[in-house]
C-alpha positions as CSV (number, residue, x, y, z in Angstrom):
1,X,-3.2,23.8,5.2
2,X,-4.2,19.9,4.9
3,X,-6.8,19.4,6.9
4,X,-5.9,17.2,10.2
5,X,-7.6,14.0,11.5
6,X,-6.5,12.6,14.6
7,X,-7.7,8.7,15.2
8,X,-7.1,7.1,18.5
9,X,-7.2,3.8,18.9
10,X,-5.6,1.4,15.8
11,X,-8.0,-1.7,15.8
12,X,-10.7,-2.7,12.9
13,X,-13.0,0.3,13.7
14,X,-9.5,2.8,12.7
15,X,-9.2,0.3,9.6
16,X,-12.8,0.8,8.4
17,X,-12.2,5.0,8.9
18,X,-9.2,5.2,6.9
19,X,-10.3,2.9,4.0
20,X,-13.7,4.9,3.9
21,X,-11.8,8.2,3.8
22,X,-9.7,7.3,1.3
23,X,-12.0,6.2,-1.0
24,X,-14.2,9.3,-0.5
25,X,-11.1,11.3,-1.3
26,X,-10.2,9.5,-4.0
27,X,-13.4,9.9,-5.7
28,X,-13.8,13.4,-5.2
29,X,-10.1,13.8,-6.5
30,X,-10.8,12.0,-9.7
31,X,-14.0,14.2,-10.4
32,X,-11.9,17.3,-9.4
33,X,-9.2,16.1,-11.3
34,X,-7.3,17.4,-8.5
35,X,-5.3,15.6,-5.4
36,X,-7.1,15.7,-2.0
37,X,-4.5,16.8,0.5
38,X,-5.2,15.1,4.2
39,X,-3.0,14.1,6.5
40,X,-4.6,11.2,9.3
41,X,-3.0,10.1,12.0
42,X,-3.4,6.6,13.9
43,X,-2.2,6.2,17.5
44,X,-2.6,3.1,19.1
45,X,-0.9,1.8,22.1
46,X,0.0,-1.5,21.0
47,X,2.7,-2.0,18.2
48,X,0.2,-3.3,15.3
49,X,-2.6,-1.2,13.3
50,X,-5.1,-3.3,12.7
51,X,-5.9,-6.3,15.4
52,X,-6.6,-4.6,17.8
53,X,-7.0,-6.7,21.0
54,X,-9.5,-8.9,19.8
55,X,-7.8,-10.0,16.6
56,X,-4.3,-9.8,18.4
57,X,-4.5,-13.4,20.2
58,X,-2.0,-15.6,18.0
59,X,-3.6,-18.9,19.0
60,X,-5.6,-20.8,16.4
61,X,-7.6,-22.0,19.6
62,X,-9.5,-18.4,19.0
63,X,-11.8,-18.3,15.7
64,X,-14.1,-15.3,14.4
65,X,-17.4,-15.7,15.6
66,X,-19.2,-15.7,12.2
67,X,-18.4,-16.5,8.4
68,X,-15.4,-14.8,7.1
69,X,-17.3,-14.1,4.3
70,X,-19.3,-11.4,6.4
71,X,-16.0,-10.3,8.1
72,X,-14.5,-9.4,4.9
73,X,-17.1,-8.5,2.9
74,X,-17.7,-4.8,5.5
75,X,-13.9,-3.7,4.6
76,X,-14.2,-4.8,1.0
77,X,-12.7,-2.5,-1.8
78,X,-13.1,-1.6,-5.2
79,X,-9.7,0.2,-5.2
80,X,-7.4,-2.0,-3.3
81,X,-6.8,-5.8,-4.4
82,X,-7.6,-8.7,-2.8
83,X,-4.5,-10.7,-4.4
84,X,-0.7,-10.5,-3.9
85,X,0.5,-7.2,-2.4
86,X,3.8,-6.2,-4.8
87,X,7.3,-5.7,-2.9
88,X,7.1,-2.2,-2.5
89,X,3.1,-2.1,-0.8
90,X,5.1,-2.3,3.0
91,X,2.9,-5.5,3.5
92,X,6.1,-8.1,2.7
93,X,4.4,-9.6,-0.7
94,X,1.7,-11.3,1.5
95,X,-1.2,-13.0,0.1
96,X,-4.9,-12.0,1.9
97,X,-4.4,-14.8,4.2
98,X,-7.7,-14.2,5.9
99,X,-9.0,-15.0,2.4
100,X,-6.7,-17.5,1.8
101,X,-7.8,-19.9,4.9
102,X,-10.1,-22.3,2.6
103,X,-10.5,-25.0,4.9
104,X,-12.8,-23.4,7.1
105,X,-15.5,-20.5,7.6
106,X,-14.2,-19.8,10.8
107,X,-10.8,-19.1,10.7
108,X,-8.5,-17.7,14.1
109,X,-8.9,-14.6,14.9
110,X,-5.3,-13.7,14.2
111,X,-5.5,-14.4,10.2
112,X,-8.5,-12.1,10.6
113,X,-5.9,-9.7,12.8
114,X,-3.4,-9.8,9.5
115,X,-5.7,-9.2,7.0
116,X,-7.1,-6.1,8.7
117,X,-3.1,-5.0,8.9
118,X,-2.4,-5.8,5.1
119,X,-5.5,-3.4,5.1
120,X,-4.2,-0.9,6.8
121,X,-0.5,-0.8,4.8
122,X,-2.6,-0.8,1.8
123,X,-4.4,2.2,2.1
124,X,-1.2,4.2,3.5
125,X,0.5,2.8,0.1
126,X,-2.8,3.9,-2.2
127,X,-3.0,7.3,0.1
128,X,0.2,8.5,-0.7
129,X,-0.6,8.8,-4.6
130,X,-3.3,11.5,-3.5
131,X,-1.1,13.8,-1.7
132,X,-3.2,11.9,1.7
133,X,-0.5,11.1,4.6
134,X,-1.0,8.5,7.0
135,X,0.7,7.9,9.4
136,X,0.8,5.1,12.1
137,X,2.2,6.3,15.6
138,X,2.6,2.8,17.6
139,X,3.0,2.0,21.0
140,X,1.9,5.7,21.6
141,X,-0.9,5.7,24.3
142,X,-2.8,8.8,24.2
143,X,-3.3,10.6,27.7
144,X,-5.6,13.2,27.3
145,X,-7.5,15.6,24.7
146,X,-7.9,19.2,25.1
147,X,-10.2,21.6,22.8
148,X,-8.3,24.7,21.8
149,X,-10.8,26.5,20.4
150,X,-13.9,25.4,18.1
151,X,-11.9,23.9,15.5
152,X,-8.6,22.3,16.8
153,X,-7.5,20.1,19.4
154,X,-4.6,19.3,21.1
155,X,-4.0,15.7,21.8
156,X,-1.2,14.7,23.9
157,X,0.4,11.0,23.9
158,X,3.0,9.9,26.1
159,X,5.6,10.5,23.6
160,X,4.3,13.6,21.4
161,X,1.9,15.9,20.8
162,X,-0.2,16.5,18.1
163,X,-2.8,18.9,16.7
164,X,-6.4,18.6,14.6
165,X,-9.1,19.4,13.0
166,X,-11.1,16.2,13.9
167,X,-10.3,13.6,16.6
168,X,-12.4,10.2,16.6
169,X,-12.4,7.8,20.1
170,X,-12.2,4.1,18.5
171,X,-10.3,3.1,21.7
172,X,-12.3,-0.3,22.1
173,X,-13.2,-2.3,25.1
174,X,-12.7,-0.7,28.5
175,X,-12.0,-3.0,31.5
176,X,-14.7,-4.9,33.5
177,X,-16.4,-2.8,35.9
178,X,-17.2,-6.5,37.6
179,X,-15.7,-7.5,40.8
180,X,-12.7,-4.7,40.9
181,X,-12.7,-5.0,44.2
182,X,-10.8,-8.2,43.8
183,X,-8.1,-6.4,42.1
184,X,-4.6,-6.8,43.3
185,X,-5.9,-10.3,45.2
186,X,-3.7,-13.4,44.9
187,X,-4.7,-15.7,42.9
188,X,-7.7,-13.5,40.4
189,X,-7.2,-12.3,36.9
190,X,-9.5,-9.3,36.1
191,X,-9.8,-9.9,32.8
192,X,-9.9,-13.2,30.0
193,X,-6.4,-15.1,28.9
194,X,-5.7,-14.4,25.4
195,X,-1.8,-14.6,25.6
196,X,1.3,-16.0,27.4
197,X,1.5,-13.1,29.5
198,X,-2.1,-13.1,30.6
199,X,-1.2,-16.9,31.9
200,X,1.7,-15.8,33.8
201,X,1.7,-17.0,37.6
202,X,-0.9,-19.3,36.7
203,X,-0.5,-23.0,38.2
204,X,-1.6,-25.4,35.5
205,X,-1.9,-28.2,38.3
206,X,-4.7,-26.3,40.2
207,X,-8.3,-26.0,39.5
208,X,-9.9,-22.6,38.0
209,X,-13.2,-20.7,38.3
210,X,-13.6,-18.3,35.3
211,X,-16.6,-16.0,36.0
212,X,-19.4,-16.3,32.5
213,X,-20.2,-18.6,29.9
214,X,-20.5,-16.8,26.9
215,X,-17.5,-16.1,24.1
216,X,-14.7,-14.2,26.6
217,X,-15.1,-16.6,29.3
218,X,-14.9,-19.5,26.2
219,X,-12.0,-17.9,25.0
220,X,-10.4,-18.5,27.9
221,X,-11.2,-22.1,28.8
222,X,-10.0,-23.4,25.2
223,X,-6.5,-21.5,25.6
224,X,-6.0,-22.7,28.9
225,X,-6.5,-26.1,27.2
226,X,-4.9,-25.9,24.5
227,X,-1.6,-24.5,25.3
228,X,-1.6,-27.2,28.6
229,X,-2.1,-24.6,31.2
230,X,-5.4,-26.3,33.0
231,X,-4.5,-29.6,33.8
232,X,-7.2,-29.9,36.2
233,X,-10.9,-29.0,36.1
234,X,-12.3,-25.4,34.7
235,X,-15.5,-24.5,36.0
236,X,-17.6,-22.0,34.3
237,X,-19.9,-19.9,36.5
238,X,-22.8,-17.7,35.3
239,X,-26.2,-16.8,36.7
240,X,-27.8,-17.9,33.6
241,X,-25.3,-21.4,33.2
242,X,-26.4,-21.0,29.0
243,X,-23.8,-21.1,26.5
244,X,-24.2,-19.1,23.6
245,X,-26.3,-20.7,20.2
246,X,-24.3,-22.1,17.2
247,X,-23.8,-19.7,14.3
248,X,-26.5,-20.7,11.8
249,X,-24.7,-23.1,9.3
250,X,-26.7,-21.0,6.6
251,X,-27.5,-17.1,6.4
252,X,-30.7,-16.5,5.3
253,X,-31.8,-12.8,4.4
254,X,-35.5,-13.4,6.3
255,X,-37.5,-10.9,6.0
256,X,-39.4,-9.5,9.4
257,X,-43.1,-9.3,8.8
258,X,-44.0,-6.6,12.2
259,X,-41.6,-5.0,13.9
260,X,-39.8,-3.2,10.9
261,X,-43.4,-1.7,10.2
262,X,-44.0,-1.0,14.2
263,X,-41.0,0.5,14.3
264,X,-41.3,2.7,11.4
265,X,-44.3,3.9,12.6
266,X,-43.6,4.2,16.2
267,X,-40.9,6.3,15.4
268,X,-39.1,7.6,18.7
269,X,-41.2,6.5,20.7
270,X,-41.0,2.8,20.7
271,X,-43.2,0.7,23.6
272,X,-40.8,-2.1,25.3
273,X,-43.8,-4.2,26.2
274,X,-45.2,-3.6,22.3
275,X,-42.0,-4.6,21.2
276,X,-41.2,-7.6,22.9
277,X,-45.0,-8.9,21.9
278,X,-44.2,-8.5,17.9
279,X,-40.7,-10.4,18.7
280,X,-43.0,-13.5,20.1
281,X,-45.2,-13.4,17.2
282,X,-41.9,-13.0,14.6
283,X,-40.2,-15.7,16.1
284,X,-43.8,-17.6,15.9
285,X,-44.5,-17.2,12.4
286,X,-40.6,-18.0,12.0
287,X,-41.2,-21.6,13.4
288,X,-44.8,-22.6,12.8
289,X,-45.6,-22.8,16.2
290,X,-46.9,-20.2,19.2
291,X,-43.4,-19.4,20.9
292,X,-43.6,-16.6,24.1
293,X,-40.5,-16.0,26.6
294,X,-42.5,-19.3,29.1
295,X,-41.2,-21.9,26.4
296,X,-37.6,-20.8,25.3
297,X,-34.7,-22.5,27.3
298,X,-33.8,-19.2,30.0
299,X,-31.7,-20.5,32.0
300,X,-29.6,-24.0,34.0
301,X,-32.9,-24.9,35.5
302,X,-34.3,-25.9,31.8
303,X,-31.4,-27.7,30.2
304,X,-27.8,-28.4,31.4
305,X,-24.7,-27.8,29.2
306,X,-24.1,-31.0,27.7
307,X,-27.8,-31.5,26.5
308,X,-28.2,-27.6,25.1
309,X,-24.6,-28.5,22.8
310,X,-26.2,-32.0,21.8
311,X,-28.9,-30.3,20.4
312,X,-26.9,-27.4,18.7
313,X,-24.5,-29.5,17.1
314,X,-27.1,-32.4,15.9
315,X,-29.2,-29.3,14.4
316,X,-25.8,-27.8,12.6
317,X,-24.7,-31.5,11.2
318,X,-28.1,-32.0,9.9
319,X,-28.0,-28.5,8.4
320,X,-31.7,-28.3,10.0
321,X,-32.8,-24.7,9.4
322,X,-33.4,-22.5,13.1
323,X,-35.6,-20.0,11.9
324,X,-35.4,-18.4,15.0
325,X,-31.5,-17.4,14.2
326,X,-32.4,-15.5,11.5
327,X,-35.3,-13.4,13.6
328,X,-33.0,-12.6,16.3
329,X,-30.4,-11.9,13.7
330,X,-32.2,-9.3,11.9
331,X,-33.9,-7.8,15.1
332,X,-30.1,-7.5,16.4
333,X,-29.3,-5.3,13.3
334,X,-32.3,-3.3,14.3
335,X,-31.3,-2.2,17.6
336,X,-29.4,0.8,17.6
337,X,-32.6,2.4,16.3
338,X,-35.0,0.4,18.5
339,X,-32.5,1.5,21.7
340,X,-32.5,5.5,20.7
341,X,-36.8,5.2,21.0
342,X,-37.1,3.4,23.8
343,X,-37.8,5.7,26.9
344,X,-35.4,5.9,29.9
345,X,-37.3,3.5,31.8
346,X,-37.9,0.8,29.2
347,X,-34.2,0.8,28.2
348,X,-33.5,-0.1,31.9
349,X,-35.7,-2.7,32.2
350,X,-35.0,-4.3,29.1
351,X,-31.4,-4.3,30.6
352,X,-32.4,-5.9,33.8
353,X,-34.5,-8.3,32.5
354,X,-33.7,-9.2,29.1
355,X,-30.5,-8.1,27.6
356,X,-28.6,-11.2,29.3
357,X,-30.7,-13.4,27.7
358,X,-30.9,-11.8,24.6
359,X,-27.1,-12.0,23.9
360,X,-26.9,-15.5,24.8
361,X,-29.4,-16.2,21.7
362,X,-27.4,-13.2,19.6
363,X,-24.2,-14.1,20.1
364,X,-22.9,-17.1,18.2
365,X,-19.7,-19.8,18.4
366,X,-19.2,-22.0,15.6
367,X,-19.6,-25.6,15.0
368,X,-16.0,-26.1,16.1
369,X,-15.8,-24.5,19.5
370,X,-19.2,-26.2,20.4
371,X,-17.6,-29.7,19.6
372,X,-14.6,-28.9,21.6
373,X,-17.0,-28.1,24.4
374,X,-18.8,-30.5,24.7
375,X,-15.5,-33.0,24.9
376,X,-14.5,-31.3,27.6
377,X,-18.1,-31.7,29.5
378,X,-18.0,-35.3,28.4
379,X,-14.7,-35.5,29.8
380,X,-15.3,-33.8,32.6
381,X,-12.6,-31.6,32.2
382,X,-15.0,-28.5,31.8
383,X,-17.9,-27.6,33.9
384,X,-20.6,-25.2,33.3
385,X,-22.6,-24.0,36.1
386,X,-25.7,-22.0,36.6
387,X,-27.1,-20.3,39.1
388,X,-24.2,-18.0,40.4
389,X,-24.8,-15.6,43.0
390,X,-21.6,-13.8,44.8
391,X,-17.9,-14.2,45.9
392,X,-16.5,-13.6,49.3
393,X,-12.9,-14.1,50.3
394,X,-12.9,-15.5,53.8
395,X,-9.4,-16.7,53.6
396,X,-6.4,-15.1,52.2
397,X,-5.7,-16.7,48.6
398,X,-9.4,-18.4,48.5
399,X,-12.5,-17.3,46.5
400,X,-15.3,-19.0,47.9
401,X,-18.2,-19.4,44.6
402,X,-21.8,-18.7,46.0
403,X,-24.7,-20.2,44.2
404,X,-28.4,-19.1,44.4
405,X,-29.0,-22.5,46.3
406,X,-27.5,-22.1,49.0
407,X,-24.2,-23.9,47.7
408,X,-20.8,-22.7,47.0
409,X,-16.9,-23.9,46.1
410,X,-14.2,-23.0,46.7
411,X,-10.8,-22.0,44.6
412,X,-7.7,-20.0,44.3
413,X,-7.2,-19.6,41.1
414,X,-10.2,-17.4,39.4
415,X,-10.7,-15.3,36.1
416,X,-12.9,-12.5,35.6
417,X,-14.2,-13.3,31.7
418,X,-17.1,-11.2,31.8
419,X,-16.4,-9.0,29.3
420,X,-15.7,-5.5,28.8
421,X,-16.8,-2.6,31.2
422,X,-18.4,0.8,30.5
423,X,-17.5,3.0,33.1
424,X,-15.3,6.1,31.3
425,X,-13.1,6.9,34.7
426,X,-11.5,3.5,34.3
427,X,-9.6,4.5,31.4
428,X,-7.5,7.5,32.0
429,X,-7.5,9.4,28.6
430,X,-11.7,9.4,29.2
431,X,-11.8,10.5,33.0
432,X,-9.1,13.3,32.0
433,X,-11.4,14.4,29.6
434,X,-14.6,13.6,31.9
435,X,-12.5,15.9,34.8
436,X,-12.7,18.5,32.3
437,X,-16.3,18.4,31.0
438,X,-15.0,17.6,27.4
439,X,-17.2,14.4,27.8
440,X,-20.0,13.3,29.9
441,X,-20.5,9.8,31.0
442,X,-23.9,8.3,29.9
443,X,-25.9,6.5,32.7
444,X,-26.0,3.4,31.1
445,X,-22.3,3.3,30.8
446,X,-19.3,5.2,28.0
447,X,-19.6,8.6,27.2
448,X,-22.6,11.0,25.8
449,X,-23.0,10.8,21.9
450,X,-25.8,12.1,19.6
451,X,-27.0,9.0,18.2
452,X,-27.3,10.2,14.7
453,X,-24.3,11.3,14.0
454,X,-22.5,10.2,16.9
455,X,-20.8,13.5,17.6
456,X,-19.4,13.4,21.1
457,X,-21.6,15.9,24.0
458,X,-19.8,17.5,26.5
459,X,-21.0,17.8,30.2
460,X,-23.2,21.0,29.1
461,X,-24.9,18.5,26.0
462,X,-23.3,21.0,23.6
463,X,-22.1,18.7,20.7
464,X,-18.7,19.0,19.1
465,X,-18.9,18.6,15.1
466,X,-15.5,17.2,15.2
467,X,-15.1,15.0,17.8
468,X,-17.0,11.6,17.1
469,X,-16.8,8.1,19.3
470,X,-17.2,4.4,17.7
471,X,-18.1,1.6,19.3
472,X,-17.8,0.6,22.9
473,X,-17.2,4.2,24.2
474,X,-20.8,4.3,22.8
475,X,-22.1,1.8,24.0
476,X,-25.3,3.7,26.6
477,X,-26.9,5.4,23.2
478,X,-26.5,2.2,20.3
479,X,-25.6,-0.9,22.5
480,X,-24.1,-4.5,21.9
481,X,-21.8,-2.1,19.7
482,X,-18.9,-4.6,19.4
483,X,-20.2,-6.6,16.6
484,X,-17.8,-5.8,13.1
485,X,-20.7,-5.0,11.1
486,X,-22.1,-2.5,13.3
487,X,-18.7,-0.9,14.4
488,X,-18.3,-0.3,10.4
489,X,-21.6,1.1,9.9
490,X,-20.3,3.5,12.5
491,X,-17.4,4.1,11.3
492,X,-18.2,4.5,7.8
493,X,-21.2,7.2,9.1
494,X,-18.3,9.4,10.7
495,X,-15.7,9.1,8.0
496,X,-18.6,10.2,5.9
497,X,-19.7,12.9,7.7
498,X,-15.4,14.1,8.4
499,X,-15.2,14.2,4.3
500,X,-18.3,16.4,4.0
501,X,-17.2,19.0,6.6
502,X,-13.5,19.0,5.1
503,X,-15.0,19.5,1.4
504,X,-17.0,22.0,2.5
């Protein structure tokens, strides 16, 4: 009998699986001189493998958020091509397109969405030669997981069931946990516009409020502009009122002179407060100059919008180093390790206190968006404001905007942007599994994982060795897991670890 791998969810996460299974396979096939038999099976609820929901938008209004030459380079190949894809590959003699976008870094999101897609038809092609069947299920939305016994599970879609060996959870971003008690309100959107239908009953001659300022709730202001559905002022609202930085024009591979050493010697049992002092001194000896959280731009009340993108861009055009980029960059590769030492109590306040602020320094927009930004400000067709404290909705079909002082507006159009939530009952497939103890829901939000291996607990913390979650369902043990390189290094640890336990 083949053995059975069940993967649910079809975005870049499912891409990265397959390709690293297939390779594994491949290789131990051509040591065996044997074919590896396998049969995986994708089931996603939308009717593409590949995009997923971030790479589905079709609107070159939405870019990646750093170089395609990092995007690429974590699903690169040295089996499948990188050229034209012959008639019979199922991927229509395309060219890479993702590759093929020369006139920018930052290409849309949805070249990025084909490219993982040609990926996908590529490795089902290449898979079949090894006696490996893949097979796509689409618009199949899976309902609920059962374990049958130590070594199979039953996993029913709407459509079909299906049994396996292994299941992994790549189902992505679960809805905002943010004001849902606005849902079903006139007038609110609960989560960003990425599409047409997203838009619908949307008055393009009213004013909007979308709720944040960092890359959903940016998302969403440039496609209301740019396919003409905000012909009146968009307002921004976040406590913070900070955009995020500028992608460094440059990667550097900096080297960190502390905290790797700190770290390495702490072990698991990392000090917050320890760690946050090594970060002052890193970013410090980064720029020459004594740097602590006093003097770093934190919030509104130290710069306003159209003075923090002035300064972005002028840095970017001059192609002035920020050697602080590459120290947060690095320490943000750091932190799945740094978040499994930290104790209970330092993980929360790091949360409370810091985490906000750290991912408006982390996360990065290119050059582009930030020009396009600040046009808007200087046009004032875009606010940006700080400050934001609460929404109450006095009046049927109003929002009224609170602000810390003391000062509010008022709208009836508004648009939760957020970003995703982590709370497993909002997503049926998880709270039937929760219901049944399969899972159990971490206290900082998705489900329990070990974060080595990322084998999924159940509700007695007995860990399954063939169930495994990637990247936002596991978001309480590794954190900030929805950047590409890190939901590959994921992946590529459970593909890794599926191939060993099928081999053995």
């Amino acid at each position: 009998m083949p053995a059975k791998i069940a993967i649910i969810g079809g975005g870049a996460a499912a891409v990265a699986m397959c390709l690293r299974l297939y390779e594994n396979m491949r290789e131990a096939s051509e040591v065996s001189n044997n074919p590896y038999i396998a049969e995986i099976r994708i089931f996603e609820k939308n009717n593409t493998i590949g995009p997923g929901i971030p790479y589905s938008t079709p609107y070159d209004c939405h870019l990646v958020n750093f170089p395609k030459k990092i995007m690429t380079a974590v699903f690169d190949s040295k089996y499948l091509t990188n050229g034209l894809y012959g008639t019979d590959s199922g991927a229509e003699n395309r060219a890479n397109l993702f590759n093929s976008y020369l006139h920018t870094d930052y290409p849309p999101r949805h070249l990025y969405g084909e490219y993982l897609e040609s990926r996908a038809e590529q490795i089902q092609n290449e898979a079949i030669k090894l006696d490996i069947t893949l097979e796509f299920r689409r618009n199949t939305e899976v309902i609920d997981v059962k374990s049958l016994d130590e070594q199979n599970f039953l996993i029913e879609a709407k459509t079909e069931n299906y049994t396996a060996n292994y299941v992994v959870l790549c189902t992505g971003n679960m809805p905002s946990t943010n004001f849902r008690e606005l849902i079903g309100k006139e007038g609110y959107w609960h989560k960003p516009f990425y599409s047409e239908e997203d838009a619908k009953n949307f008055d393009p001659k009213k004013s909007v409020v979308i709720i944040g300022s960092r890359t959903s709730a940016i998302d969403t202001a440039l496609f209301l502009f740019s396919e003409k559905h905000a012909q009146e002022k968009v307002i921004m609202v976040s406590r913070s009122g900070l955009l995020p930085v500028l992608c460094p024009q440059k990667f550097v591979n900096y080297q960190l002179k502390y905290m790797p050493e700190y770290i390495e010697a702490a072990g698991t049992s990392i000090s917050l407060d320890t760690l946050i002092s090594l970060f002052w001194k890193e970013i410090s000896d980064a720029e020459g100059c004594t740097i602590d959280f006093s003097s770093i731009v934190k919030s509104y009340k130290d710069t306003t919008a159209l003075h923090w993108l002035d300064r972005q861009i002028k840095e970017a055009e001059m192609e002035t180093p920020n050697p602080s980029s590459y120290v947060i960059a690095k320490v943000f590769l750091l932190f799945p390790k740094i978040w499994q030492a930290l104790n209970e109590s330092d993980q929360e306040t790091f949360l409370e206190s810091y985490y906000g602020l750290f991912m408006t320094y982390a996360s990065n927009i290119p050059l582009q968006f930030a020009k396009k930004l600040r046009e808007l400000i200087q046009d004032d067709r875009l606010c940006v404001r700080g400050g934001f404290e609460s929404i109450t909705t006095d009046t049927p079909g109003t929002f009224n905007v609170r602000f810390e002082d003391g000062t509010s507006i008022s709208t009836s159009q508004l648009i939760n942007a957020t970003g995703c939530g982590y709370d497993i009952d909002s997503v049926p497939l998880y709270k039937s599994m929760h219901q049944r103890g399969l899972t159990a829901a971490h206290r900082l939000g998705g489900i329990v994982v070990n974060p080595q291996t990322f084998c999924v607990l159940n509700k007695d913390g007995i860990e399954s060795a063939r169930m495994y979650a990637i990247g936002e369902p596991t978001r309480g043990v590794v954190l900030a897991t929805n950047d590409v390189r890190r939901v590959n290094w994921q992946a590529e640890s459970i593909a890794d670890a599926i191939f060993q336990g099928i081999s053995a």
